[in-house]
C-alpha positions as CSV (number, residue, x, y, z in Angstrom):
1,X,116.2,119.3,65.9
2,X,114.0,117.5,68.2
3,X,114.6,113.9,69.1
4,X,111.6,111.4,68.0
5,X,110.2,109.2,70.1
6,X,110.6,105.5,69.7
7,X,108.7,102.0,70.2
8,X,109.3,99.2,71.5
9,X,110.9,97.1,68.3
10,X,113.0,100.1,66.7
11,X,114.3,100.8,70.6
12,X,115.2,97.3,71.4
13,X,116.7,97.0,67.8
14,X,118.9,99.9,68.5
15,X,120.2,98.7,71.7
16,X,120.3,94.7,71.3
17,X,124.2,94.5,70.7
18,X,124.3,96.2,74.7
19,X,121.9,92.6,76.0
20,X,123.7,90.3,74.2
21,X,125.8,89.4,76.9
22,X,125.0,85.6,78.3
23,X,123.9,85.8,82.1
24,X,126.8,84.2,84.7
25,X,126.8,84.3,88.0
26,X,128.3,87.6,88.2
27,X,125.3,89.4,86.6
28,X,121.6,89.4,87.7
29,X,118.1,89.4,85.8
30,X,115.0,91.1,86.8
31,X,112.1,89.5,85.7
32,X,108.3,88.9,85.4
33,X,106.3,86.3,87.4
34,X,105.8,85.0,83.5
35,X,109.9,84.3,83.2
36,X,109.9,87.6,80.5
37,X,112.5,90.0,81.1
38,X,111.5,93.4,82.6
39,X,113.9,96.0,80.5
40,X,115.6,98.8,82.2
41,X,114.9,98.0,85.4
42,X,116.5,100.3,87.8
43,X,119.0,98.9,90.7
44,X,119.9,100.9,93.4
45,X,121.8,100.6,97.0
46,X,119.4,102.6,99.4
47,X,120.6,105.5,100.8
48,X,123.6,105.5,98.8
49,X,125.2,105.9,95.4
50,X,125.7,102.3,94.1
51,X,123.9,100.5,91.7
52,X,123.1,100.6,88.1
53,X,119.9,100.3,85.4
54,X,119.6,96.7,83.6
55,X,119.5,96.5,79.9
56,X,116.9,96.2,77.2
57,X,116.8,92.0,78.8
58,X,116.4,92.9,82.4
59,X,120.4,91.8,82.8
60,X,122.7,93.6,85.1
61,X,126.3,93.4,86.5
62,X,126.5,92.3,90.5
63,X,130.2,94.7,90.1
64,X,127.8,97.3,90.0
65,X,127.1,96.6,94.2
66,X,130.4,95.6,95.2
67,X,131.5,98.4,97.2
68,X,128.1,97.6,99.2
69,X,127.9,95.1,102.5
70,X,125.9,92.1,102.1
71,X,123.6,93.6,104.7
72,X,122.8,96.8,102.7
73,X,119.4,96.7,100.9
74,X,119.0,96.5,97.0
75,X,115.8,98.2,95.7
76,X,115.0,96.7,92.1
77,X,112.2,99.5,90.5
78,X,110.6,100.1,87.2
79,X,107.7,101.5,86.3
80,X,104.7,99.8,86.1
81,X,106.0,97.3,88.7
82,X,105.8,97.4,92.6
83,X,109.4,98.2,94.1
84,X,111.6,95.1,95.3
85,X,113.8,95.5,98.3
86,X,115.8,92.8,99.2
87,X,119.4,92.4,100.9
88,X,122.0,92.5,99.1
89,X,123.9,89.0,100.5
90,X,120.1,87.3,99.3
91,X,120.8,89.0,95.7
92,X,123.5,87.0,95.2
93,X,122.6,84.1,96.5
94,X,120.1,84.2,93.8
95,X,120.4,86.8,91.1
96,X,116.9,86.6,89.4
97,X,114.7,89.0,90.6
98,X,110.7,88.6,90.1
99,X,108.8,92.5,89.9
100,X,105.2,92.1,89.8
101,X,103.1,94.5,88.3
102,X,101.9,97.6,89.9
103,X,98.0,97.0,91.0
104,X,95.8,98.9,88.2
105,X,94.7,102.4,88.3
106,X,91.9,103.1,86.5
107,X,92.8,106.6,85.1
108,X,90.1,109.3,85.7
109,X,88.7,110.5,82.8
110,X,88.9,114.2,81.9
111,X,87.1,116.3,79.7
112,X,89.7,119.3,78.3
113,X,88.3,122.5,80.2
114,X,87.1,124.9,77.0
115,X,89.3,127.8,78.0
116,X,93.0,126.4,77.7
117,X,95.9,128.6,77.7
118,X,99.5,127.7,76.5
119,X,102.1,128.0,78.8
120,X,105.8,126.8,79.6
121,X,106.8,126.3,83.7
122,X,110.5,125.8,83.9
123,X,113.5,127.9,81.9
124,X,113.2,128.6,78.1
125,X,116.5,130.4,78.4
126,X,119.6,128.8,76.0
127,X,122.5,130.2,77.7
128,X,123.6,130.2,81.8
129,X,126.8,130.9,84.1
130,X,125.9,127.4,85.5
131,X,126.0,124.1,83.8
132,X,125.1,120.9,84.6
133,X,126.8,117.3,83.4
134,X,127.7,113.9,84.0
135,X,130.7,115.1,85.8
136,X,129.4,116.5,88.8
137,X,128.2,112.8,89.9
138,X,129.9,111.6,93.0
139,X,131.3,108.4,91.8
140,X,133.3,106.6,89.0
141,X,131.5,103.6,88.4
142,X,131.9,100.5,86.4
143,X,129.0,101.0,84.6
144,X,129.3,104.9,83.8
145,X,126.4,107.2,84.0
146,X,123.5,104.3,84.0
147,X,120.6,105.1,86.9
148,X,122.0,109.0,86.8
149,X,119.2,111.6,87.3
150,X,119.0,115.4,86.7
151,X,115.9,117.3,86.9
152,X,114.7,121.0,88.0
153,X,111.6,121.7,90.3
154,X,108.7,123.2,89.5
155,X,105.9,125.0,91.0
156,X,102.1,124.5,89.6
157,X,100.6,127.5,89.5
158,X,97.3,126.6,87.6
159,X,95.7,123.3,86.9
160,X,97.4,122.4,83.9
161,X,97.4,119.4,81.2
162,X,101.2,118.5,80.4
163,X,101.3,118.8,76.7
164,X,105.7,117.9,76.1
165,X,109.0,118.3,78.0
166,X,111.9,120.2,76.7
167,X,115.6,120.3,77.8
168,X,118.7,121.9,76.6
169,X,122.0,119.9,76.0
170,X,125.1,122.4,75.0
171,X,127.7,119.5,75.0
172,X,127.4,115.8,74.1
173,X,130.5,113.6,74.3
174,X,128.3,110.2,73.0
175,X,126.8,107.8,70.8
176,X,123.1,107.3,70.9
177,X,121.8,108.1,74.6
178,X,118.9,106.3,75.8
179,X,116.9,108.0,78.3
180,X,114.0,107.9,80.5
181,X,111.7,111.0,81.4
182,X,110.9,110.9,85.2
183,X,107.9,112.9,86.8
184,X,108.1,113.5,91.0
185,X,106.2,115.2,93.5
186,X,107.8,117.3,95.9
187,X,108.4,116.6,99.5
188,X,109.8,118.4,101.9
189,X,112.4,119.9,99.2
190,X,113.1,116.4,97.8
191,X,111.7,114.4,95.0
192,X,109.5,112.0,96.5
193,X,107.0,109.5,94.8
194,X,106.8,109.0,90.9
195,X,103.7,110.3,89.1
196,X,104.1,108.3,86.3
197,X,102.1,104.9,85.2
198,X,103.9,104.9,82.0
199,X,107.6,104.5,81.2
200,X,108.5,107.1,78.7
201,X,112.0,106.2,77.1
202,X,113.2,108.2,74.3
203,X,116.7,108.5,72.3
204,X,119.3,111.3,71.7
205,X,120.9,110.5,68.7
206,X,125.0,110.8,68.8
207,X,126.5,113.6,69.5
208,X,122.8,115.7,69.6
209,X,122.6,119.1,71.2
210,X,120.0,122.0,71.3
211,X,116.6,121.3,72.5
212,X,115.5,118.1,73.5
213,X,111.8,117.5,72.6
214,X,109.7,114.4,74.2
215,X,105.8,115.0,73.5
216,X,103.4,113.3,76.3
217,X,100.2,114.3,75.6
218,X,99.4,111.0,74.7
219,X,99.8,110.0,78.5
220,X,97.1,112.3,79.7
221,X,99.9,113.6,82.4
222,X,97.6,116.6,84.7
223,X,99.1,118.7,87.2
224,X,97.3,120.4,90.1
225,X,97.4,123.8,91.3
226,X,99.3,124.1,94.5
227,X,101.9,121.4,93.9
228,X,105.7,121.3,93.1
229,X,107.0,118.6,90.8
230,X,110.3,117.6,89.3
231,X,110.4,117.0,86.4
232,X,114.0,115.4,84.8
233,X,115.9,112.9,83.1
234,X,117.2,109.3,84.3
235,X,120.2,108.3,82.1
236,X,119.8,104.5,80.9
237,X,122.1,103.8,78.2
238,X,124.8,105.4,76.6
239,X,127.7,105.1,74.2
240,X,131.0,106.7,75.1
241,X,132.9,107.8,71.4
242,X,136.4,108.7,72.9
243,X,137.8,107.6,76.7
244,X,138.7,111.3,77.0
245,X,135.5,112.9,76.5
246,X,132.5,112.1,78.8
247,X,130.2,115.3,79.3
248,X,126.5,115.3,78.8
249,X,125.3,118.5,80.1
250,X,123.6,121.8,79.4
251,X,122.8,125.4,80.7
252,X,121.8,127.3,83.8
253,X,121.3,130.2,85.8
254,X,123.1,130.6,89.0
255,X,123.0,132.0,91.7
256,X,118.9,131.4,91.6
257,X,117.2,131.7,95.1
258,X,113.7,130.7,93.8
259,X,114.7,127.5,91.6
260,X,116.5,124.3,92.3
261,X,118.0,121.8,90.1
262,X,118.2,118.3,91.7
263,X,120.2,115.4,91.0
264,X,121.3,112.0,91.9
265,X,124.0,109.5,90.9
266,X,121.4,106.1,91.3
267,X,118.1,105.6,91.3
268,X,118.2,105.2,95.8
269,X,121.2,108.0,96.2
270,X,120.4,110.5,98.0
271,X,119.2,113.9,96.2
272,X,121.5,116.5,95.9
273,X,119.9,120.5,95.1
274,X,121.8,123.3,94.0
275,X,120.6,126.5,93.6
276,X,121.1,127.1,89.7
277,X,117.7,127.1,87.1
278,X,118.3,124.9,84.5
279,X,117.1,125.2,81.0
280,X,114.4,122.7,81.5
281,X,110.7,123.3,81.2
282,X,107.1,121.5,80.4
283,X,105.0,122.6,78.1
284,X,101.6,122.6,79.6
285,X,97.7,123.8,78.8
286,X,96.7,125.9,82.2
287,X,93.0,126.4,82.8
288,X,91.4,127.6,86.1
C-alpha cells in the first residue's frame, strides 16, 4: 500500500506532541532571520557521527553533541536554506541559530520531449541475501535514528524526467516514521552536493512494510545522461513501539560488484558503501 504524501498542516498535526517541549538551555533552535522556526533542520558534527535533526519547531537537544569538543564544527542544514557552520563552544554559548534562505534559482523551463519512455533505474527486486537497517549505524545515540541516511547509487543512462521513488521495507519495528527523500550527485564514489530545491518529507504509517511510494513529478526533478546520483532516505522522526524491537530495514542483493548502497549515521558522518543492491529505484521518463 503506498504511503500518501502529506502537507504542511496534517504533517505538523501529526507530529506536534514530539515539539511541545519548552526550549532551556540545554536545547537549541534553528531559525529564520524573521524569528519563525525552520522545521527539521538537520545538525551534524563534521566529519563525524554526532548530531541529530530538529523537530517540526526547529528545537533540538545540545546532548545530542556532547561527546564532541567545543572546537569541533556544527553544520546546521536544511533545504532551501544556505548551510551554517559554526563551532560548537559558540553553539552553546548561544543556542539560536539564524539559516537564511538559499539565493533563488530560477528553474529552467522544460518542454516534455514527445518520445518518452517508462523506465525504472535502481532494484525492483522484493527479496535479497543482504538487508539493510537501523542497526548497522555506528552509534547509540540519545536521540535514536534522527539525521540517519540510506540510499543506493545510480547511474543515468538517458536524459530522464524523475516521475516517483520507490523503496522496500520488509521489517518495521515503529509508530509513524517521518522521513525525508534526499537526491545527491556523485563524487568521486561519494554523495556529494544535494540536487534538491525542495524538501520532500513524507510519512510511513506504523508498522508499514512493502513498497514505499513518494510521487515527485510535481518537482520537475531532471536527470542527465552521464551522471551518477543517490538517491535515499534521511530518517527524521520516529516512534519506537517496544524498547526491544528497533529495525527499520529492507532487502538486497549481495555480493554486487556494479551497485553500492551508501549510508551514514548524521547528516556530516562520513559515508559508508557496501557492495549490496538495494531494493530502491526511481521511476523515471527517458528520452534521448
Amino acid at each position: 500500500m503506498p504511503c500518501l504524501l502529506l502537507r504542511w498542516p496534517l504533517l505538523l498535526a501529526l507530529f506536534i506532541s514530539c515539539g511541545a517541549r519548552a526550549q532551556s538551555a540545554a536545547t537549541g533552535k534553528v531559525l529564520t532571520a524573521a524569528g519563525t522556526p525552520v522545521p527539521f533542520a538537520s545538525v551534524g558534527i563534521k566529519g563525524q557521527p554526532l548530531g541529530t535533526v530538529a523537530d517540526n519547531q526547529g528545537l533540538f537537544p545540545l546532548a545530542s553533541l556532547a561527546r564532541a569538543q567545543p572546537t569541533d564544527t556544527v553544520v546546521i542544514s536544511c533545504i532551501g536554506y544556505e548551510s551554517r557552520p559554526l563551532l560548537l563552544g559558540q553553539l552553546r554559548q548561544q543556542p539560536d541559530v539564524v539559516l537564511a534562505p538559499a539565493p533563488a534559482q530560477i528553474r529552467e523551463v522544460r518542454v516534455r520531449h514527445s518520445k518518452l519512455t517508462p523506465a525504472t533505474l535502481g532494484r525492483t527486486q522484493t527479496s535479497g541475501s543482504a538487508h539493510w537497517n537501523t542497526s548497522i549505524r555506528d552509534i547509540s545515540a540519545a536521540d535514536g535514528n534522527r539525521g540517519w541516511e540510506v540510499g543506493t547509487a545510480l547511474p543515468i543512462t538517458r536524459n530522464s524526467y524523475v516521475d516517483s521513488f520507490h523503496f522496500y521495507v520488509e521489517q518495521n519495528d515503529f509508530g509513524p516514521i517521518l522521513l525525508r527523500f534526499v537526491l545527491y550527485t556523485m563524487q568521486r564514489g561519494q554523495p556529494g552536493t544535494l540536487l534538491l530545491t525542495d524538501d520532500v518529507q513524507f510519512i510511513i504509517p506504523a508498522q508499514q512494510t512493502g513498497w514505499i511510494d513518494v510521487d515527485l513529478q510535481q518537482y520537475g526533478i531532471h536527470l542527465a545522461k552521464g551522471q551518477t546520483v543517490a538517491a535515499g532516505i534521511q530518517w527524521l522522526q520516529g516512534q519506537q513501539l517496544s524498547p526491544d524491537k528497533v529495525r527499520f530495514g529492507g532487502p538486497g542483493a549481495f555480493p554486487s560488484p556494479t551497485h553500492r548502497a551508501l549510508t551514514r549515521d548524521k547528516s556530516q558522518a562520513p559515508w559508508r558503501s557496501f557492495p549490496i543492491n538495494v531494493s530502491m529505484y526511481l521511476a523515471v521518463q527517458k528520452y534521448k
